[in-house]
C-alpha positions in Angstrom: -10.4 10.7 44.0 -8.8 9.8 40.4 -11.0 7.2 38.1 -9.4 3.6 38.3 -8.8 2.0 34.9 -10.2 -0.9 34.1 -7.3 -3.2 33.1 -9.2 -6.2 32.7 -10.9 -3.8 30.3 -7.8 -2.9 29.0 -6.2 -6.1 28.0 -9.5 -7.2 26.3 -9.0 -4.4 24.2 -5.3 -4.9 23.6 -5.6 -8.4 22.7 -8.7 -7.6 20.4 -6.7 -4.9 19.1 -3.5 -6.9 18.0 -5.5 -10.0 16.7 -7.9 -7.8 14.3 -4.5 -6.0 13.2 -2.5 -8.9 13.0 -5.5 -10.5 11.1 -6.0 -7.7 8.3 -2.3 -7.5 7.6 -1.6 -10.6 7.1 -4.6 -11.0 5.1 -3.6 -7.7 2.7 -0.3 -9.1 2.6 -1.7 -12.6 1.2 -4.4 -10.6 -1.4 -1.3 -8.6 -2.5 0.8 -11.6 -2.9 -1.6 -12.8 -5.4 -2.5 -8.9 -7.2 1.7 -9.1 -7.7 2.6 -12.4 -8.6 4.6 -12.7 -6.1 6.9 -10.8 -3.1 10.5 -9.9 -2.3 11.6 -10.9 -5.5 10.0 -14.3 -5.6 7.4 -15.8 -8.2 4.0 -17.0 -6.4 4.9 -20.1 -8.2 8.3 -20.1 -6.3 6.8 -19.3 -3.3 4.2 -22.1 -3.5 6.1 -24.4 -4.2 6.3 -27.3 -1.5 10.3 -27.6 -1.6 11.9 -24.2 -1.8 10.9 -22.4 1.1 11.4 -18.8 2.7 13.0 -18.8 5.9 12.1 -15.9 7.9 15.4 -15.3 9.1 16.1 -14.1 5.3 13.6 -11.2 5.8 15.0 -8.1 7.4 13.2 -6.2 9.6 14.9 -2.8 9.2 13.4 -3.2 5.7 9.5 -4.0 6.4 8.6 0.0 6.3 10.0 -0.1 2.6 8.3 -3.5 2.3 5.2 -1.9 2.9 5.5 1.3 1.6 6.6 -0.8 -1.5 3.1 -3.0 -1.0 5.4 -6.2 -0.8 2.8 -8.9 0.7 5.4 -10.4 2.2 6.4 -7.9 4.6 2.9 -7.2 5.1 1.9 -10.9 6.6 5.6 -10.7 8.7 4.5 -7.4 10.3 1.0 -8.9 10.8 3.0 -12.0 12.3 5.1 -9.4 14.9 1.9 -7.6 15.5 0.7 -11.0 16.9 3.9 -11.8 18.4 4.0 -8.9 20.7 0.4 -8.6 21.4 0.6 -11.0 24.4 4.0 -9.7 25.6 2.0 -6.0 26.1 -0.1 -7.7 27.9 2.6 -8.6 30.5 3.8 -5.3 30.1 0.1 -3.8 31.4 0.2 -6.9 33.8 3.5 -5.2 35.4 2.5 -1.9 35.5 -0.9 -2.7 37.1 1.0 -4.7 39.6 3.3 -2.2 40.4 0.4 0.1 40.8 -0.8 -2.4 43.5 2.3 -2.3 44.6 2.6 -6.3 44.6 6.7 -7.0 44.6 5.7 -10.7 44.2 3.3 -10.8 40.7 6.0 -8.0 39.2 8.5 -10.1 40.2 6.7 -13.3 38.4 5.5 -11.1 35.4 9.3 -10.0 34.6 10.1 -13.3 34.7 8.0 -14.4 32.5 8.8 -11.9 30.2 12.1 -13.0 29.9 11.5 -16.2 29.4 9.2 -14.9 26.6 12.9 -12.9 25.1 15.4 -15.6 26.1 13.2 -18.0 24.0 12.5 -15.7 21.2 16.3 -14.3 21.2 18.6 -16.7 22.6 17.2 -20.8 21.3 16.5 -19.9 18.1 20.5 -19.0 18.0 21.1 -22.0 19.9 19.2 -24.5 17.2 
């Protein structure tokens, strides 16, 4: 007889997981923002400053590997912010795949549409705004 997992054990873990990392890069990303003067281009000054702000719409995400191979702060606390992001949405993702395990049509069925509700409101209203 195979060895059930544990997924209550597992999503404690992922949750952990993704607010620890989320946590430390976003932290590094703020220390180096202050080592460098600065990220992307931008004073600290600039970036402090109360009326100019940095939308993060302006920061591409094809370019946060260079970011942080680059040690841009900045990229650093936006990947730390998509770590956080997506650490709830792969716990739906475990949520469906332990209820399809179960083989329970009716939480799948609610877990899928909650996760895309969780797209449609990160994808589609911010476009509509």
């Amino acid at each position: 007889m195979p060895k059930q997992i544990d997924l209550d054990l597992v999503t404690s873990y992922t949750l952990r997981t993704g607010v620890v990392l989320s946590l430390l890069l976003i932290v590094s990303g703020v220390i180096l923002l202050f080592v460098r003067n600065g990220g992307m281009g931008y004073s600290l000054n600039y970036l402090a400053h109360y009326t100019q702000t940095l939308s993060s719409s302006g920061i591409p995400l094809s370019q946060i590997p260079q970011g942080i191979a680059s040690l841009d702060g900045i990229y650093y606390i936006t990947l730390g912010l998509w770590v956080l992001i997506f650490t709830p949405i792969t716990v739906v993702f475990i949520a469906i795949i332990d209820f399809l395990r179960e083989k329970n049509r009716l939480y799948v069925a609610m877990s899928i549409i909650v996760l895309f509700n969780i797209f449609f409101a990160m994808i589609v209203v911010p476009r509509l705004l």
